[in-house]
PyMOL Python script that loads the backbone (N, CA, C, O; Angstrom):
from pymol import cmd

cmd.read_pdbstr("""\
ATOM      1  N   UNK A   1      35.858   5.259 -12.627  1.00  0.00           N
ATOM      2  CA  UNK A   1      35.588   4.963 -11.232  1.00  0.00           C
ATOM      3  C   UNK A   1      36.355   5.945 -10.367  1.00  0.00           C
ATOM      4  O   UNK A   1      37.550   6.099 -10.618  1.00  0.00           O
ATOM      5  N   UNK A   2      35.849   6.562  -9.471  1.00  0.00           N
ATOM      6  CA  UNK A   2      36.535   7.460  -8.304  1.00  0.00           C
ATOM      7  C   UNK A   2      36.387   7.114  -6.803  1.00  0.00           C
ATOM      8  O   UNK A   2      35.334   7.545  -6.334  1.00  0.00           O
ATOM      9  N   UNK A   3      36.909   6.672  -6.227  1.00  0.00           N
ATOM     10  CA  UNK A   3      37.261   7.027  -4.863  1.00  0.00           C
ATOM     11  C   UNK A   3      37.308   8.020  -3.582  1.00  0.00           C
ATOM     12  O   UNK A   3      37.969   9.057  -3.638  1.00  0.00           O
ATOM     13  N   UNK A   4      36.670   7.701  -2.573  1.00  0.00           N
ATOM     14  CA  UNK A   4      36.909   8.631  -1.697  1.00  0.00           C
ATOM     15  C   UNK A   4      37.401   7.441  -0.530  1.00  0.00           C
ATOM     16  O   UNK A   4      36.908   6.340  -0.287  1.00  0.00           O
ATOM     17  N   UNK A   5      38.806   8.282   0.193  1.00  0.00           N
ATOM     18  CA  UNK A   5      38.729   7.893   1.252  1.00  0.00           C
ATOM     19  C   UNK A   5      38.031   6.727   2.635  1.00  0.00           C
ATOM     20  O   UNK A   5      38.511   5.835   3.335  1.00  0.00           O
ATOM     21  N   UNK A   6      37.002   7.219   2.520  1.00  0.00           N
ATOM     22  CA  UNK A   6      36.042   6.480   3.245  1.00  0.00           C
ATOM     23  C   UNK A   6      35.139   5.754   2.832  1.00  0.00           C
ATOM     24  O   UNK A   6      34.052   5.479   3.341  1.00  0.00           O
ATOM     25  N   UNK A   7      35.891   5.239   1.294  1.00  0.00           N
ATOM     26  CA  UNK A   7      35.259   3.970   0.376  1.00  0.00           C
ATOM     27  C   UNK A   7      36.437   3.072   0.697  1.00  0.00           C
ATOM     28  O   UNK A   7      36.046   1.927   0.926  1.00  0.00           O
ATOM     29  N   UNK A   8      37.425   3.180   0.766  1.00  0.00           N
ATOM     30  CA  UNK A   8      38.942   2.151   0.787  1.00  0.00           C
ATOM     31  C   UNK A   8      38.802   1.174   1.817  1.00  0.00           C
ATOM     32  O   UNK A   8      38.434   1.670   2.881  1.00  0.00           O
ATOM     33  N   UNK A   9      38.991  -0.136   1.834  1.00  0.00           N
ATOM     34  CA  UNK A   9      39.286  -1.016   3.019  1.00  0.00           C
ATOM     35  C   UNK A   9      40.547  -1.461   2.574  1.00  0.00           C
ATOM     36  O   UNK A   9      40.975  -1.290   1.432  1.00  0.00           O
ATOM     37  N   UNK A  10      41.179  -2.079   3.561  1.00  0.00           N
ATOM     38  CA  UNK A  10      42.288  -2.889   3.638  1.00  0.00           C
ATOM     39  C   UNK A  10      42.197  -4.084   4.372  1.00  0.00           C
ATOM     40  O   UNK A  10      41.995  -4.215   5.579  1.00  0.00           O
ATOM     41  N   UNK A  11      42.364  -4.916   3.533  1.00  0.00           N
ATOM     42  CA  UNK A  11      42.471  -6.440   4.376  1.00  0.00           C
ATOM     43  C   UNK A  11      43.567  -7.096   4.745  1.00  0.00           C
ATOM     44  O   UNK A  11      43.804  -8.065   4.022  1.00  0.00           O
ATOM     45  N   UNK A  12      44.530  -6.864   5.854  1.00  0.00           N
ATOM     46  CA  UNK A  12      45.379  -7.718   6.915  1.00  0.00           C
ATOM     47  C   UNK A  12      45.409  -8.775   7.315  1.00  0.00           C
ATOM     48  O   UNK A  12      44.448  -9.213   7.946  1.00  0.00           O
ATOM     49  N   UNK A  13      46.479  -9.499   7.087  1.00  0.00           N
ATOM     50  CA  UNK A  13      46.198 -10.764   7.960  1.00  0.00           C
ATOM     51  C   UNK A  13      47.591 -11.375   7.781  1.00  0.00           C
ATOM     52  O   UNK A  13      48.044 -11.366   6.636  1.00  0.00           O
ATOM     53  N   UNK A  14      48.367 -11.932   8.815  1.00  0.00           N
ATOM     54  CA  UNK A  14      48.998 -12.724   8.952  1.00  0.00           C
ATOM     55  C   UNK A  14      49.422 -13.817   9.292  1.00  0.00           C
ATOM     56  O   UNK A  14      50.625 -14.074   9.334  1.00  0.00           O
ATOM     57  N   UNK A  15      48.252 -14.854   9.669  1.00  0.00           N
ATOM     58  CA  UNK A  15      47.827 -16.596  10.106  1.00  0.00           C
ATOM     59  C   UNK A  15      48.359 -16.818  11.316  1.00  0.00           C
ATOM     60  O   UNK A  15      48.186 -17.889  11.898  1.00  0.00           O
ATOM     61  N   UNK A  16      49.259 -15.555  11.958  1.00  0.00           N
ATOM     62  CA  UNK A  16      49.587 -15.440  13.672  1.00  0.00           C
ATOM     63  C   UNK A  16      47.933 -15.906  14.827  1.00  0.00           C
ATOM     64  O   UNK A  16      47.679 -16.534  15.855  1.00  0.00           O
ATOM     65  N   UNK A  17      47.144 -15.000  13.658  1.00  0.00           N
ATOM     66  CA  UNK A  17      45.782 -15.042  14.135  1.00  0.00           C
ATOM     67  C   UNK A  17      44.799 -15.987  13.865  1.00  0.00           C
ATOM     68  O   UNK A  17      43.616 -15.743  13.633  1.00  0.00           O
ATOM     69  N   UNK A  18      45.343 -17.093  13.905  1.00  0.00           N
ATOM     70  CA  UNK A  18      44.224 -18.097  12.828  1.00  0.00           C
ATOM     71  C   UNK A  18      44.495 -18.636  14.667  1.00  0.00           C
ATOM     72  O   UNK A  18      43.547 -18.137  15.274  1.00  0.00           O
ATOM     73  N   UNK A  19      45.119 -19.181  15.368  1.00  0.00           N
ATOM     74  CA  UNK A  19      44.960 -19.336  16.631  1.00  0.00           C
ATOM     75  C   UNK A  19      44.011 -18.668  17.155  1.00  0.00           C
ATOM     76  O   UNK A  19      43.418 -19.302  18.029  1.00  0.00           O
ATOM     77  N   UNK A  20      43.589 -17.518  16.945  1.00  0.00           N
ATOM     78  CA  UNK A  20      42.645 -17.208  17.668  1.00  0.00           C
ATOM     79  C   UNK A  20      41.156 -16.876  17.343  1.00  0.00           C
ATOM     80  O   UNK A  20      40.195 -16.303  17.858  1.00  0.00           O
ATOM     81  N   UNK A  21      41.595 -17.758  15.860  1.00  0.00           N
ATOM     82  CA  UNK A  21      39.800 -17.991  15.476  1.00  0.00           C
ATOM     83  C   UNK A  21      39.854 -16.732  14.164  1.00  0.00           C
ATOM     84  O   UNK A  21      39.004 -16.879  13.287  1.00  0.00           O
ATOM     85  N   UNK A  22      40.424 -16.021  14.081  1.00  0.00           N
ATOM     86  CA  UNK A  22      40.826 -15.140  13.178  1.00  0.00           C
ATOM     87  C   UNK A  22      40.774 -15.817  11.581  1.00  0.00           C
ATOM     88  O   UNK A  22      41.706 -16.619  11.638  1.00  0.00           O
ATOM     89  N   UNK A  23      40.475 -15.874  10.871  1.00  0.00           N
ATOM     90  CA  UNK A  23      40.473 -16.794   9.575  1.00  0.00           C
ATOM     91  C   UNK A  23      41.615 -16.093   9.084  1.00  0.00           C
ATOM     92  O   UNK A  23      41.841 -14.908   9.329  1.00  0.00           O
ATOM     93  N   UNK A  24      42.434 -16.944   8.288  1.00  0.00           N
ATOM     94  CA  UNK A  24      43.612 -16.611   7.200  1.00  0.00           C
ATOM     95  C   UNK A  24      42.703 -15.894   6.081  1.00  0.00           C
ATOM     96  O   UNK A  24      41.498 -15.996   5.851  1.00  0.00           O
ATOM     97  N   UNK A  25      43.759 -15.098   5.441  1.00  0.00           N
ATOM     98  CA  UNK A  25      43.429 -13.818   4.661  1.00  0.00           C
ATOM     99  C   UNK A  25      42.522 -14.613   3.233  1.00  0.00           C
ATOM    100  O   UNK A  25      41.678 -14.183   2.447  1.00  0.00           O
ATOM    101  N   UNK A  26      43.203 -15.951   3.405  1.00  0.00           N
ATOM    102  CA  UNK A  26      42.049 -16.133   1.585  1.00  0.00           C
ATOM    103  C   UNK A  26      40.911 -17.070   2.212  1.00  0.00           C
ATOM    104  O   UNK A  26      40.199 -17.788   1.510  1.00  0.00           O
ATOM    105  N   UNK A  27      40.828 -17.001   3.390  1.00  0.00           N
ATOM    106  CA  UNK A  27      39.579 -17.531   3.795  1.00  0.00           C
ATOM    107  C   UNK A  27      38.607 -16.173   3.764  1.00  0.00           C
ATOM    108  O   UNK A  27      37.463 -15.993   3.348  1.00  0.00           O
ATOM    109  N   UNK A  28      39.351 -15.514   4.242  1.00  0.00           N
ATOM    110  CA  UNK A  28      38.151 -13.523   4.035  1.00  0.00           C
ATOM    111  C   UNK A  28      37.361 -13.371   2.867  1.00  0.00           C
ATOM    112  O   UNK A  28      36.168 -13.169   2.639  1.00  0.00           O
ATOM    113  N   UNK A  29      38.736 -13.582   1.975  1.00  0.00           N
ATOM    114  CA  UNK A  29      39.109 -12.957   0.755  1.00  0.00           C
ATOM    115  C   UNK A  29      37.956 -13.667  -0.053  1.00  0.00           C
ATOM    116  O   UNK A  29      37.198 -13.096  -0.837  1.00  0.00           O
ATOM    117  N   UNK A  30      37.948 -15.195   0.312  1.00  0.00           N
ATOM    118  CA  UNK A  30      36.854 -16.021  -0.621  1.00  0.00           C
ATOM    119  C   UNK A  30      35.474 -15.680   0.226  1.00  0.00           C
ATOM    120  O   UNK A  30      34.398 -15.653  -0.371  1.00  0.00           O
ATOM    121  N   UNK A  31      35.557 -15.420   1.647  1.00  0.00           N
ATOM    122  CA  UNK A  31      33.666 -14.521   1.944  1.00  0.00           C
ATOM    123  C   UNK A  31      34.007 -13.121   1.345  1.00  0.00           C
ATOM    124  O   UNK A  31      32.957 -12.967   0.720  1.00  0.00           O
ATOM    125  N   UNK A  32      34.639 -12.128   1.121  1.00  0.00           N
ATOM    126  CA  UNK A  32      34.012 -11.076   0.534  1.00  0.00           C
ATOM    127  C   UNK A  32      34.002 -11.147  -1.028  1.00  0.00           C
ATOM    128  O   UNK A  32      33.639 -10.165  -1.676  1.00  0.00           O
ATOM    129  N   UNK A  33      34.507 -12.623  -1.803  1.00  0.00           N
ATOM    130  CA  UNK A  33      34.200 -12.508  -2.980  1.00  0.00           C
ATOM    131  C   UNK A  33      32.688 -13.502  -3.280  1.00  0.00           C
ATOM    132  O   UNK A  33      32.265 -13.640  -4.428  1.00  0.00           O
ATOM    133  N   UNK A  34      32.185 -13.960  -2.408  1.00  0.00           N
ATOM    134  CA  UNK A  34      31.330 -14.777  -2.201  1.00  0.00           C
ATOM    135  C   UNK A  34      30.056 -13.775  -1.968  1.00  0.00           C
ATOM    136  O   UNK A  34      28.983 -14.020  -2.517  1.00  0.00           O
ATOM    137  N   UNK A  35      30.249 -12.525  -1.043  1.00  0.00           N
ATOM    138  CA  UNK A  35      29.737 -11.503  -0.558  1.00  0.00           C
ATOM    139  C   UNK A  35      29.260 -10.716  -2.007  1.00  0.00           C
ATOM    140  O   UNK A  35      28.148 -10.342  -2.381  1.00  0.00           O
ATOM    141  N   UNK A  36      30.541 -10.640  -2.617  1.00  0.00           N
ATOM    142  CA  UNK A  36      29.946  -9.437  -3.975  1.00  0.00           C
ATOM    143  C   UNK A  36      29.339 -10.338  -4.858  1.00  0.00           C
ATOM    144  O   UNK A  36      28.905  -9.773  -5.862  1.00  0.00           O
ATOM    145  N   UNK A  37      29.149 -11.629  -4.823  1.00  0.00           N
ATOM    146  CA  UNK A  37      28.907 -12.436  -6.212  1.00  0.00           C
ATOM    147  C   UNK A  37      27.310 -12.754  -5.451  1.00  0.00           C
ATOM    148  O   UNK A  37      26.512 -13.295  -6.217  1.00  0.00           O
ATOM    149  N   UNK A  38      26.921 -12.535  -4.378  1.00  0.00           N
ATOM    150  CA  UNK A  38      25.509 -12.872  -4.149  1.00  0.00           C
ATOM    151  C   UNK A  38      24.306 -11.724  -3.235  1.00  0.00           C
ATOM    152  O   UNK A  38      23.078 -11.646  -3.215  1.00  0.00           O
ATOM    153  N   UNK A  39      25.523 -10.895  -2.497  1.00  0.00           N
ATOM    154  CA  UNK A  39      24.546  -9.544  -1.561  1.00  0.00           C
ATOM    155  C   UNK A  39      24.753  -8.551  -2.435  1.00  0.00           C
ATOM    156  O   UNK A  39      25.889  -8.145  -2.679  1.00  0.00           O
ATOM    157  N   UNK A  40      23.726  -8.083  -2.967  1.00  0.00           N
ATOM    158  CA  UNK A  40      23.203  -6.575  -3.527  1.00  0.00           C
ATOM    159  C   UNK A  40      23.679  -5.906  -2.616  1.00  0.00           C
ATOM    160  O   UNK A  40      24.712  -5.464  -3.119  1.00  0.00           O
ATOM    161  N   UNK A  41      23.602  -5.446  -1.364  1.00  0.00           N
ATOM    162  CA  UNK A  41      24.153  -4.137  -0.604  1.00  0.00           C
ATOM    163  C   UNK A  41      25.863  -4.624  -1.114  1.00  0.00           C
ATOM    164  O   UNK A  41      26.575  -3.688  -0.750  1.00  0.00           O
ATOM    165  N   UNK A  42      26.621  -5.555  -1.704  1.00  0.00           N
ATOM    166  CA  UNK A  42      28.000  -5.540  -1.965  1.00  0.00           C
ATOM    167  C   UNK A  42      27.968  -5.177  -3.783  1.00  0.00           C
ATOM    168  O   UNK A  42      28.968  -4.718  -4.335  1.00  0.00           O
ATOM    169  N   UNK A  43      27.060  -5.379  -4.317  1.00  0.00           N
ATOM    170  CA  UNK A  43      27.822  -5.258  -6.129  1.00  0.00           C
ATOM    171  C   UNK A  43      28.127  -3.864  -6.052  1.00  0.00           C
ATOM    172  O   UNK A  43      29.122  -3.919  -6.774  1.00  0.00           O
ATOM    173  N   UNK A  44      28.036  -2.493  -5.697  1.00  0.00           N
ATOM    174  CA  UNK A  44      28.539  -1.379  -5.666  1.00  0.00           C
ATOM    175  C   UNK A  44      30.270  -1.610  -5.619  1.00  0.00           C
ATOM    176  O   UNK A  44      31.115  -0.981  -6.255  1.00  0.00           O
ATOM    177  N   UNK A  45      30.449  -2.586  -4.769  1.00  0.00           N
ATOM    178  CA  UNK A  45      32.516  -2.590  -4.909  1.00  0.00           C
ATOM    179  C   UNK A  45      32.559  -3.692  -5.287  1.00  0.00           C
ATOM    180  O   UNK A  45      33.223  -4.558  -4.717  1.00  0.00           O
ATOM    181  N   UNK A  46      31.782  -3.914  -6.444  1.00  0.00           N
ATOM    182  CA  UNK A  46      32.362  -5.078  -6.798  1.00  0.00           C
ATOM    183  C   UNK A  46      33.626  -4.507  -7.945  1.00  0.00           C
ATOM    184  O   UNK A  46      34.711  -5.073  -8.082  1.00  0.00           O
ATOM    185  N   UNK A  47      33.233  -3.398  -8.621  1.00  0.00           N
ATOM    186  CA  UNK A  47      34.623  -2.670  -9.871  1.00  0.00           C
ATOM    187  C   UNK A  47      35.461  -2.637  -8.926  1.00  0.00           C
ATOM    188  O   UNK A  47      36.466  -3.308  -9.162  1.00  0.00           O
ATOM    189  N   UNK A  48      35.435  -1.759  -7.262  1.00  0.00           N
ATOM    190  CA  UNK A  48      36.913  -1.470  -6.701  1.00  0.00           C
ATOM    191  C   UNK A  48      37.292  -2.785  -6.142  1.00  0.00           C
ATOM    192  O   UNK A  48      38.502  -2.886  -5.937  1.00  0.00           O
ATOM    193  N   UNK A  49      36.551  -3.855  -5.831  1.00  0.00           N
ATOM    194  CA  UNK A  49      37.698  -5.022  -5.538  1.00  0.00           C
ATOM    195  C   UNK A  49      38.338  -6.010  -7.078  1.00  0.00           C
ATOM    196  O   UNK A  49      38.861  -7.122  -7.137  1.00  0.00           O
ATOM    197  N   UNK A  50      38.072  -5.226  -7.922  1.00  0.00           N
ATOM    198  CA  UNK A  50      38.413  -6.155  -9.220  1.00  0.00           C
ATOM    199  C   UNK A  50      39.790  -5.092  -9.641  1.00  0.00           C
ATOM    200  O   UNK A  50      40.804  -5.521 -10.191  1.00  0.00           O
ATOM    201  N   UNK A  51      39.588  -3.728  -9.279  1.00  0.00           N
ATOM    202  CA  UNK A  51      40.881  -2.978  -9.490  1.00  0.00           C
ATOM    203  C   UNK A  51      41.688  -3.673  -8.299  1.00  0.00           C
ATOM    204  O   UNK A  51      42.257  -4.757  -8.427  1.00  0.00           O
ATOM    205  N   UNK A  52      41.674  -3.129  -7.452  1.00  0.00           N
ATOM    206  CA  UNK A  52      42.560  -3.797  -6.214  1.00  0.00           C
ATOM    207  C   UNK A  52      43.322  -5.347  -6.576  1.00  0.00           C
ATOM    208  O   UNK A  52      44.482  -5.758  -6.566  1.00  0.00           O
ATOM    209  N   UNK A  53      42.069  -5.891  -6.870  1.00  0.00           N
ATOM    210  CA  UNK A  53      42.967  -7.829  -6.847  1.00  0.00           C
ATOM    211  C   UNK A  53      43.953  -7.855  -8.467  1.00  0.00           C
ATOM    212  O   UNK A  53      44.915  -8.577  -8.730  1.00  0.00           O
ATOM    213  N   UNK A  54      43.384  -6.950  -9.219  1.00  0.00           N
ATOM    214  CA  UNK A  54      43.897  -7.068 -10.549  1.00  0.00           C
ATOM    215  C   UNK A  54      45.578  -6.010 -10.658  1.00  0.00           C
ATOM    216  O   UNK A  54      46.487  -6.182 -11.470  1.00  0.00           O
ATOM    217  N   UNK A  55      45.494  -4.878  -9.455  1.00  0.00           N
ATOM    218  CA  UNK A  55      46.957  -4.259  -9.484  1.00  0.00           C
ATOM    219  C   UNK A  55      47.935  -4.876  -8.515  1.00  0.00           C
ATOM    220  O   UNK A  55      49.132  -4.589  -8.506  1.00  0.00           O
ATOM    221  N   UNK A  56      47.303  -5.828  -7.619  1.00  0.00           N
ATOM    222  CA  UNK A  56      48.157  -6.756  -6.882  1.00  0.00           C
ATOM    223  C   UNK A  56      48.763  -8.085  -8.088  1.00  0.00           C
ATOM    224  O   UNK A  56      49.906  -8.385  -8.434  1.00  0.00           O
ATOM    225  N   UNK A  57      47.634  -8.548  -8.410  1.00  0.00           N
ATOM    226  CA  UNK A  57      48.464  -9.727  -9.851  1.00  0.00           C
ATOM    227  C   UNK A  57      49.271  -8.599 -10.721  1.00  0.00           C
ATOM    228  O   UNK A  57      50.464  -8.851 -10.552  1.00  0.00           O
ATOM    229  N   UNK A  58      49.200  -8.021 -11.158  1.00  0.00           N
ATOM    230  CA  UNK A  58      49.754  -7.297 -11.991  1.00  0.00           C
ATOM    231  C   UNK A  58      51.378  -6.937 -11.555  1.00  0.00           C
ATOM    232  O   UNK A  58      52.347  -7.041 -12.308  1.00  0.00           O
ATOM    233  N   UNK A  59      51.401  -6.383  -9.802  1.00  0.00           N
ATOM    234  CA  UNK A  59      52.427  -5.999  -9.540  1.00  0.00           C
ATOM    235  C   UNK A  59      53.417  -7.124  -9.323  1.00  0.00           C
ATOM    236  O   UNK A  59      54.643  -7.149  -9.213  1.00  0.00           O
ATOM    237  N   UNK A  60      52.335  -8.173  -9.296  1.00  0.00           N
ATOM    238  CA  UNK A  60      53.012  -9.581  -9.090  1.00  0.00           C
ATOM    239  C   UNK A  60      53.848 -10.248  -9.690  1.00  0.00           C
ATOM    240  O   UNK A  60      54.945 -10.777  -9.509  1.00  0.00           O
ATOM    241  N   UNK A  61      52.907 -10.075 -10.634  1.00  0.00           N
ATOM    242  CA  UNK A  61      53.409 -10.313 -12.001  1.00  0.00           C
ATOM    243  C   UNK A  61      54.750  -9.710 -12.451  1.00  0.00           C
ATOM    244  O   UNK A  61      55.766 -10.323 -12.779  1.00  0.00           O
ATOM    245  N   UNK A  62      54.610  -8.801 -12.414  1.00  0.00           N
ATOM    246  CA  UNK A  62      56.268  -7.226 -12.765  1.00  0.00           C
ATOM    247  C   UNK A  62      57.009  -8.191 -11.641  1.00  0.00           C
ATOM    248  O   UNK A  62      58.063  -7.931 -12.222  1.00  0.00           O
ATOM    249  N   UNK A  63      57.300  -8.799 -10.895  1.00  0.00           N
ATOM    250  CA  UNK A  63      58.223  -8.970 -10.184  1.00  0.00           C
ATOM    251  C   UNK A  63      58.656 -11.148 -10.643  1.00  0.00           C
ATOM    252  O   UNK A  63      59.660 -11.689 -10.180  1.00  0.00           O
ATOM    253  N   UNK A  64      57.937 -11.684 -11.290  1.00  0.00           N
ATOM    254  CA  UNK A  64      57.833 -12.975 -11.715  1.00  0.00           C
ATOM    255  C   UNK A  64      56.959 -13.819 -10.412  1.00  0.00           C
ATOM    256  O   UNK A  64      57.254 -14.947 -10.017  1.00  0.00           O
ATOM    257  N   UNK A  65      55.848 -12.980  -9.885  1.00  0.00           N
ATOM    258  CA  UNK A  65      55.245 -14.243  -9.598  1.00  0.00           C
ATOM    259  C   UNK A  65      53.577 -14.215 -10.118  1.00  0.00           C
ATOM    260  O   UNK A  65      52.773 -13.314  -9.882  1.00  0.00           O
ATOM    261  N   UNK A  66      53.356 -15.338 -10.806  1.00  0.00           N
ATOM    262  CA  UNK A  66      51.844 -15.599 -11.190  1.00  0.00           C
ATOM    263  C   UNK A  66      50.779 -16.474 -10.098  1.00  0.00           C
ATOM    264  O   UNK A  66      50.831 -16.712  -8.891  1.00  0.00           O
ATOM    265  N   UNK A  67      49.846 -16.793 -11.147  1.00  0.00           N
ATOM    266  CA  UNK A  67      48.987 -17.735 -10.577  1.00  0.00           C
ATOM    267  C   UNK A  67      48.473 -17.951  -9.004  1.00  0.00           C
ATOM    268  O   UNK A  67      47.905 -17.097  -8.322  1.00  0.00           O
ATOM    269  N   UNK A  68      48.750 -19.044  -8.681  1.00  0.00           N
ATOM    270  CA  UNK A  68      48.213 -19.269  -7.361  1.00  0.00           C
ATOM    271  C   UNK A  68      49.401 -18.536  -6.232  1.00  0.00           C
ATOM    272  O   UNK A  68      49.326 -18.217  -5.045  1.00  0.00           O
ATOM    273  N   UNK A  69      50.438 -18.468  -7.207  1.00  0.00           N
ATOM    274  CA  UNK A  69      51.652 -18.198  -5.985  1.00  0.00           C
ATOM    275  C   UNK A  69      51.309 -16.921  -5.584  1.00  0.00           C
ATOM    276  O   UNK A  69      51.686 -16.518  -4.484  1.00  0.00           O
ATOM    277  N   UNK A  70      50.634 -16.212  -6.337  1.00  0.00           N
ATOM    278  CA  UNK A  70      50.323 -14.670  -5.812  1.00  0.00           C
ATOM    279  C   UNK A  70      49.540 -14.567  -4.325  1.00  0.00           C
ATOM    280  O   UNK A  70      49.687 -13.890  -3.307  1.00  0.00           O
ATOM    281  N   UNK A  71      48.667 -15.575  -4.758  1.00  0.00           N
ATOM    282  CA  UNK A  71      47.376 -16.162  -3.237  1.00  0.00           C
ATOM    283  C   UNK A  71      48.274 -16.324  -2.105  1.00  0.00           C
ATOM    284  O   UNK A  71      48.346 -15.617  -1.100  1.00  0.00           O
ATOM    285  N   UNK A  72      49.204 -17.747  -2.529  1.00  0.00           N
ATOM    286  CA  UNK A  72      49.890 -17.871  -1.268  1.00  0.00           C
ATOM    287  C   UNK A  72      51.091 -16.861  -0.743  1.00  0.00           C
ATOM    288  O   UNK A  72      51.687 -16.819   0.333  1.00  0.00           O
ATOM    289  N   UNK A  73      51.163 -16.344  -1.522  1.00  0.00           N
ATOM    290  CA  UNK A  73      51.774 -14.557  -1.198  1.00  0.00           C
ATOM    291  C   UNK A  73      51.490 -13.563  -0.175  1.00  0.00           C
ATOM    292  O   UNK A  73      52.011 -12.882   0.709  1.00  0.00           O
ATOM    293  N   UNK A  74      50.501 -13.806  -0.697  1.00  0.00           N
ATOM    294  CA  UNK A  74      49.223 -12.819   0.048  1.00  0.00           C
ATOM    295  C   UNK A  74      48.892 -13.090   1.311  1.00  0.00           C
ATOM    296  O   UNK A  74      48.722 -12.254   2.198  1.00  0.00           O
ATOM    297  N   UNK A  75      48.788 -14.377   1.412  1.00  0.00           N
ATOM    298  CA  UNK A  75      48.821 -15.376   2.837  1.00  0.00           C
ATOM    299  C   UNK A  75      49.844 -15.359   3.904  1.00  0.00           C
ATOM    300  O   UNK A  75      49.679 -15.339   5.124  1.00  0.00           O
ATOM    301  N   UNK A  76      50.893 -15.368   3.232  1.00  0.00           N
ATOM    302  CA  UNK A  76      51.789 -15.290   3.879  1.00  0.00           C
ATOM    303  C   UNK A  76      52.502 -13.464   4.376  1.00  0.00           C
ATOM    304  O   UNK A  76      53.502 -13.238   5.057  1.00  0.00           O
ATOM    305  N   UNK A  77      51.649 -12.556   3.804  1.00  0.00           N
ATOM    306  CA  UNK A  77      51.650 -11.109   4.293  1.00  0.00           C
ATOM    307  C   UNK A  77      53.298 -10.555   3.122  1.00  0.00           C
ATOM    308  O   UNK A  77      54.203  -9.766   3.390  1.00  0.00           O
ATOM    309  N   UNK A  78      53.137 -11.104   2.305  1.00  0.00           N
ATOM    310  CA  UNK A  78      54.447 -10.696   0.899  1.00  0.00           C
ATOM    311  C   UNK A  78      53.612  -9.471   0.542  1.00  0.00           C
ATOM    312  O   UNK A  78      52.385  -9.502   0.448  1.00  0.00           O
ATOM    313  N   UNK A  79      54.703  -7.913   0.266  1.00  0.00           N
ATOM    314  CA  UNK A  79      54.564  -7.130  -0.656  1.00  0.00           C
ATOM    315  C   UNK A  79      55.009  -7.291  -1.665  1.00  0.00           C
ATOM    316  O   UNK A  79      56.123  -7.808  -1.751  1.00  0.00           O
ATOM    317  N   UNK A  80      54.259  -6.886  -2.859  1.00  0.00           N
ATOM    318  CA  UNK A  80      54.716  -7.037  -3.884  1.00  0.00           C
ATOM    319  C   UNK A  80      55.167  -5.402  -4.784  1.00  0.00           C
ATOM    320  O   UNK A  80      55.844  -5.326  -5.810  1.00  0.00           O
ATOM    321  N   UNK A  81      54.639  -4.420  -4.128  1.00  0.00           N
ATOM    322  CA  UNK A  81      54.904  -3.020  -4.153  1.00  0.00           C
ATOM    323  C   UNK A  81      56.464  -2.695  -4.760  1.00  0.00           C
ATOM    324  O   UNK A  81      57.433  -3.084  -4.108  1.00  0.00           O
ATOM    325  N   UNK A  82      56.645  -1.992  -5.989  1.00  0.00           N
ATOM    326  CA  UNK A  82      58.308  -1.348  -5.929  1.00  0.00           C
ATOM    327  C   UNK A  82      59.075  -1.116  -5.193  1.00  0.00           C
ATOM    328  O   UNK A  82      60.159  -0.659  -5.555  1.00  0.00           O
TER     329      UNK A  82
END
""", "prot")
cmd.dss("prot")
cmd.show_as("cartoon", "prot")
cmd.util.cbc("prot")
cmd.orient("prot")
């Protein structure tokens, strides 16, 4: 799989914004996995969002956190980066 630039998204969120109608990040997170599991214009990223969610558990992991705690991690705007 290769990458360009102007294939990459990043998804932000910090629940500052759920006041303003803004959905929390695993409310996104479950429409764009909802998105690749049923719209054809999405199965093209469906490999780069399975790399992405799989080097975030992973890095998660290297640091001792699994499972769901990774989600609410994520929610709460935690790096898990070296």
């Amino acid at each position: 799989m290769s990458t360009r630039s102007a294939d990459v998204m990043f998804l932000l969120g910090a629940g500052a914004s759920v006041e303003a109608e803004i959905p929390m990040s695993m409310t996104m997170i479950g429409d764009i996995e909802s998105l690749l599991r049923t719209n054809p214009d999405w199965q093209e990223h469906l490999d780069l969002y399975h790399h992405v969610k799989s080097a975030i558990h992973y890095s998660a992991g290297l640091k001792g956190t699994f499972g769901l705690e990774v989600s609410a991690a994520a929610d709460e705007g935690t790096t898990f980066a070296p």
